[in-house]
C-alpha positions, 0 to 999 in steps of 0.5 A: 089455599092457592086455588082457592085465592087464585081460581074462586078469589076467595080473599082470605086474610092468611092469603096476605099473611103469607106473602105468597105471590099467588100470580107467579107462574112458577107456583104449579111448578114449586108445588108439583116438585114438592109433591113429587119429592114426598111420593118420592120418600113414601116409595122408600119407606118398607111401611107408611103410617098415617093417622088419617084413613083419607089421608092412607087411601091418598097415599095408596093412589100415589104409590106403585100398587105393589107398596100399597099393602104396606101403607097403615092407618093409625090414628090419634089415640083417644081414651074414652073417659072424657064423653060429656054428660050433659044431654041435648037440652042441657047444651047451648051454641056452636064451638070453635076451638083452634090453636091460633098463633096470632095468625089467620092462616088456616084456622083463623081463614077457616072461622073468618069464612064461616062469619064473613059467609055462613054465620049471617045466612042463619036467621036466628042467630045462635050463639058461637064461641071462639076459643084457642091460644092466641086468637089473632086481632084480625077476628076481634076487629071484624066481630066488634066492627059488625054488630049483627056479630058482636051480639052472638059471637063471643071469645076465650083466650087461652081457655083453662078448662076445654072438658067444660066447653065441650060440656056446655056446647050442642055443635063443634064446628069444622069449616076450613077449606084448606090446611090441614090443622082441624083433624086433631080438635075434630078427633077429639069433638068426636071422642067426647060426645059433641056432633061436629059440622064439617066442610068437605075437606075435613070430611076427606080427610078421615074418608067420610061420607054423608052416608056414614053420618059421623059428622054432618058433611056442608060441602058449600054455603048452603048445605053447611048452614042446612046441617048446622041448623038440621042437627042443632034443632033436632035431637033424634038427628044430633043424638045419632051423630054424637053416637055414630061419633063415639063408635067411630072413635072407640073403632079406629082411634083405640088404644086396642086398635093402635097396638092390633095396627102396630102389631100387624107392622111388627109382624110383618117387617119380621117376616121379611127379615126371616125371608132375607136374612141369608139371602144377600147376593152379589149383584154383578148385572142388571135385572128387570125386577131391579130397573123397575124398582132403581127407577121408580125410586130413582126418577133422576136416573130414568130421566138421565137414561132418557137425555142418553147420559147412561144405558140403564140404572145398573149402569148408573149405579155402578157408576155413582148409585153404590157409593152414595147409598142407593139400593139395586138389587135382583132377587135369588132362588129363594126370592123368586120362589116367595114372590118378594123383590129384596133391597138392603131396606125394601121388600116390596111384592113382585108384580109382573105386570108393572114391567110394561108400564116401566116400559112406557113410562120411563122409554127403558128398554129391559 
């Protein structure tokens, strides 16, 4: 949302709900100090799941390259006997369906988008209905204030039967430009059989491609409004998406995928304890292999070593790491001889070159 208000001026309502000062010079710095503080965690972690495979291959560039084999992606499972029947004839409009809260934040932001910029630019109007749970007033307001709007636009509160909807609908929609909230409803659009049109962010977020034709990708104004119009009026084109959907769902978000994804974990974390479970040594001086891994997990300590405060993360965890539960360790024979680099907690994949790029980056000398 910041870049978007601050860069673009996108005056979105959730803007002036969250009180944020989008001119304060020190937001870059919140945001980066948050960041570095969850890259931080997801270094610790022996595995990371996702439940989105965008969101995997971000988290794969974030981390050191030797934890990227650890990082899954499970996704929400979906079962598969919730498909709607009704065919393409049968099918009328465009829904969006989002849980609300009262506020604009994010998927309020998201339908006022489409209504204030998209919506008009069709020129014969389709219908669209907004449903979820406390659909804030804001978006009332703005559809009873406009009657260009008020005649195509309807709402649902709190709606009792969502099977129905989807049912009745030709297109889902999915235009947020920020947050992180429209995943699950375009999971579930998917897994029962309705196209869904997506903005660029949503598409990223399952790592979807035009070319993949999962879901009509409108990464602005114009190419949102083509795909709305292209998939609803054509029925070769709104089959093929409803297809690839369902086979994208039955691939990824199975219960026979989820338990093959969990399996492989299970699998492996054995694995390591096999390797490591008569393998604890003492750890009486510093090791290469042992800085890389202090260091990375620790920035603290590499920036403490830089201002000269200690010689090198041994040091430091003689000193103060040990008793407050931080993890150095070296490998023994039998490690060296598997590759594989053993903490208390961590087992990460020994890698030779990394030495180098420790060296640059934190100005330790091994």
């Amino acid at each position: 949302m910041v870049n978007l208000v601050h860069d673009q001026g996108i005056e979105f309502p959730g803007a002036n709900e969250s009180k944020l000062d989008f001119q304060q010079p020190s937001l870059d710095l919140v945001i980066k100090e948050v960041r570095d503080l969850e890259i931080s965690f997801l270094s610790m972690a022996d595995t990371v799941v996702s439940s989105l495979e965008g969101e995997t291959e971000t988290i794969k560039r974030l981390l050191p390259q030797p934890t990227t084999q650890n990082v899954h992606t499970i996704g929400h499972v979906m079962e598969m006997n919730r498909v709607s029947k009704s065919s393409f004839s049968e099918r009328k409009g465009i829904l969006f369906l989002a849980s609300f809260g009262g506020q604009m934040y994010y998927n309020g932001d998201a339908i006022w988008y489409f209504l204030k910029e998209i919506y008009p630019l069709i020129n014969e109007y389709i219908p669209l209905t907004i449903a979820g749970t406390d659909i804030p007033t804001f978006l009332h307001d703005m559809v009873r204030k406009d009657p260009s709007l008020s005649d195509y636009v309807s709402f649902i509160e709190s709606p009792d039967n969502i099977d129905k909807l989807y049912e009745e609908s030709c297109l889902v929609i999915a235009p947020h430009l920020y947050g992180t909230s429209p995943y699950n409803k375009v999971i579930e659009a998917l897994s029962v059989g309705v196209p869904t049109i997506m903005s660029s962010l949503t598409a990223n977020g399952f790592g979807f491609t035009p070319e993949d034709e999962i879901g009509c990708i409108g990464g602005d104004i114009e190419s949102f409004k083509k795909c709305i119009l292209d998939v609803y009026y054509d029925e070769e084109k709104w089959t093929k998406f409803r297809d690839n959907g369902l086979d994208f769902i039955r691939q990824t978000h199975s219960y026979e995928k989820a338990m093959e994804v969990w399996s492989t974990i299970i699998s492996n974390a054995l694995k390591e304890i096999d390797i490591t479970r008569d393998s604890n040594i003492e750890i009486t001086e510093q090791c290469p292999e042992g800085e890389r891994k202090y260091l990375h997990l620790n920035r603290d300590v590499a920036e403490a070593i830089k201002r000269g405060n200690y010689e090198t993360g041994f040091q430091h965890w003689e000193i103060n790491g040990k008793s407050k539960g931080r993890s150095y360790s070296c490998m023994n024979d039998a490690q060296k001889q598997s590759g594989l680099l053993t903490t208390n907690t961590h087992i990460v994949e020994e890698n030779p070159d990394d030495e180098e790029f420790y060296k640059h980056i934190l100005a330790v000398s091994f």
